[in-house]
C-alpha positions as CSV (number, residue, x, y, z in Angstrom):
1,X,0.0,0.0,0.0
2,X,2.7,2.5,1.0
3,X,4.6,1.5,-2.5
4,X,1.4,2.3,-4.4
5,X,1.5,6.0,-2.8
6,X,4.9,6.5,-3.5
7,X,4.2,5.5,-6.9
8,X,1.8,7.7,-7.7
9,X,3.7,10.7,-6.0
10,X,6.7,10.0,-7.9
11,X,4.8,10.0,-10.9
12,X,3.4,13.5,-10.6
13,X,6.4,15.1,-9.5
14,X,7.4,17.6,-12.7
15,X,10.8,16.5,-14.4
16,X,13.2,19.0,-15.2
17,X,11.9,18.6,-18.6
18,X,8.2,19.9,-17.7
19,X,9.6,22.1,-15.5
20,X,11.6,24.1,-18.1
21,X,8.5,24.3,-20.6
22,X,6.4,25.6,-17.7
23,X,9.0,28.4,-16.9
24,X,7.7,31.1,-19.5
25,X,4.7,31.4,-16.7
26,X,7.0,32.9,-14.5
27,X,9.0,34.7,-16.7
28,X,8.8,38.6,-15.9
29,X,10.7,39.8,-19.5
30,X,8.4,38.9,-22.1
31,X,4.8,40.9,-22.7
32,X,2.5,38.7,-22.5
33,X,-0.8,41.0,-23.6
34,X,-3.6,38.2,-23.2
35,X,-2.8,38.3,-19.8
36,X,-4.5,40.7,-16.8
37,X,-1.7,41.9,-15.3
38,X,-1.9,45.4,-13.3
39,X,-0.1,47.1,-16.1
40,X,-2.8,45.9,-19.1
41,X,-5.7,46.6,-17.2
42,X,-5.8,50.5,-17.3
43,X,-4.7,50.9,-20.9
44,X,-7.0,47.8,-22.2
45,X,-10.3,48.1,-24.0
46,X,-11.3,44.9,-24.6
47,X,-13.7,42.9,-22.4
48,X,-11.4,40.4,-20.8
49,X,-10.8,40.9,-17.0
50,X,-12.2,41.9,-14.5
51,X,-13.9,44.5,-16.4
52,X,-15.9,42.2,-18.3
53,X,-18.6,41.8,-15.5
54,X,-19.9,45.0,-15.9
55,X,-19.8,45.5,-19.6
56,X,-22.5,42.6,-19.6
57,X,-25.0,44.2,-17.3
58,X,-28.1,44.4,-18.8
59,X,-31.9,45.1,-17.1
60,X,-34.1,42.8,-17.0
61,X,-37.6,42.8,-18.5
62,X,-39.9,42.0,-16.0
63,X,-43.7,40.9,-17.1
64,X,-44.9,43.2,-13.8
65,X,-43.3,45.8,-16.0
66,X,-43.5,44.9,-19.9
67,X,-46.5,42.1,-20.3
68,X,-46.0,41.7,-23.7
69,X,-42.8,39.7,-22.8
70,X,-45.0,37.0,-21.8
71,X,-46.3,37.1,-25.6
72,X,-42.8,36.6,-27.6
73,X,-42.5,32.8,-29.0
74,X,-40.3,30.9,-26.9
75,X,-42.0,32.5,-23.6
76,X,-43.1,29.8,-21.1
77,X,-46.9,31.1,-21.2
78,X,-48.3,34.6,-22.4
79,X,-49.9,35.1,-18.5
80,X,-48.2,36.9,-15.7
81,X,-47.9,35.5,-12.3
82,X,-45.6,37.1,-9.6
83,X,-43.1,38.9,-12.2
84,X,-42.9,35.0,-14.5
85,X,-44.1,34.1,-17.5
86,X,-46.6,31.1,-17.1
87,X,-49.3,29.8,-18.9
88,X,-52.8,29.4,-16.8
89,X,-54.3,26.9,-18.8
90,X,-51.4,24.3,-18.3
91,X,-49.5,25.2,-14.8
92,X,-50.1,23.3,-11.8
93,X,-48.9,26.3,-9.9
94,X,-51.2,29.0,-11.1
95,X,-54.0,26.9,-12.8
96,X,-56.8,28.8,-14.0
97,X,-55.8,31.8,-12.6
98,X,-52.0,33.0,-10.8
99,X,-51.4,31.6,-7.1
100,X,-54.4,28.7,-7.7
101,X,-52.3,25.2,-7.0
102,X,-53.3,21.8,-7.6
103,X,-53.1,19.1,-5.2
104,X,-50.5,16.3,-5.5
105,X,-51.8,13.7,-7.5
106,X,-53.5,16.7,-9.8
107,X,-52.1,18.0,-13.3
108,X,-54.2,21.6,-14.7
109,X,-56.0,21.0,-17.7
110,X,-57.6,24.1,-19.6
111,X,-57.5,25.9,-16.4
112,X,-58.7,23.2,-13.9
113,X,-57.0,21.2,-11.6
114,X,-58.4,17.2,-11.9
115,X,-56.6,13.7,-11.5
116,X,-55.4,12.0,-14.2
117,X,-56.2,8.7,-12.3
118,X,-59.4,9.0,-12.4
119,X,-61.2,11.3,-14.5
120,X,-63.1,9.9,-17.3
121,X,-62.3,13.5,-19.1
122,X,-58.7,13.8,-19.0
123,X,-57.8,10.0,-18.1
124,X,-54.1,10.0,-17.8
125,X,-53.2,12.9,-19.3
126,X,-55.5,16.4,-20.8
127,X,-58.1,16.0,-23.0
128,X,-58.1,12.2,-23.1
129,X,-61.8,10.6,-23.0
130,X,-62.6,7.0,-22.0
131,X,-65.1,5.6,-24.3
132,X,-68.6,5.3,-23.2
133,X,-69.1,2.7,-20.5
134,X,-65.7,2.9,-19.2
135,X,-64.2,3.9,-16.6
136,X,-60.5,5.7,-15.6
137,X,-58.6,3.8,-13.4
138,X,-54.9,4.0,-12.7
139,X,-54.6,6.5,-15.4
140,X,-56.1,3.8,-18.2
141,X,-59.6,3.6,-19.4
142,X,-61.0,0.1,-19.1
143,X,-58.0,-1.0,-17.1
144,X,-60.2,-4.4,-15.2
């Protein structure tokens, strides 16, 4: 066990080899530009750095604010609820109308909170019917 340490510290030491190719890091003469040293950072423009971080500030577009962010494609849902984006119809957290939850075992389907289980409407998922004469069990019509 002891040999398997040494091993393995032996064999992570640096030779003098990697330890001359990794001297230009510490090497004080040559300019290296792409680097932030004290010097660059008062006379550089670009957005490397420190500096960067505040170059990529931008405000954010709140739907409190600007509700017709809630309308662009790609938004989760053209409602807002509590300053997000979120689509009534669909959201177990504001179904039917903002702050209205369902229960646990309850999914919102156009605006109402049922279970999936066992509703002969929306039997495992929205909008799908059981046939007439069956019943929604387990999420499956006619499952018996």
């Amino acid at each position: 066990m002891v040999l398997g340490c040494l091993a393995i510290t032996l064999s992570a030491t640096p030779s003098e080899e990697d330890q001359s190719s990794l001297d230009f890091i510490n090497n004080d003469d040559e300019g290296n530009s792409d680097l932030p040293w004290p010097e660059n950072e008062e006379t550089t423009s670009s957005l490397r750095g420190p500096n960067r971080f505040l170059a990529q500030t931008r405000a954010v577009m709140t739907c409190d604010k600007y509700p017709r962010v809630c309308r662009v494609i790609g938004s989760p849902g053209p409602d807002c609820c509590k300053k997000k984006c979120v689509n009534v119809i669909t959201d177990r957290l504001n179904c039917g109308m903002c702050g209205k939850k369902c229960k646990y075992p309850e999914i919102c389907c156009k605006g109402q909170c049922v279970n999936p289980m066992s509703n002969k409407k929306n039997c495992g998922g929205c909008s799908n019917k059981c046939k007439k004469g069956s019943t929604c069990q387990y999420g499956m019509c006619s499952y018996a």
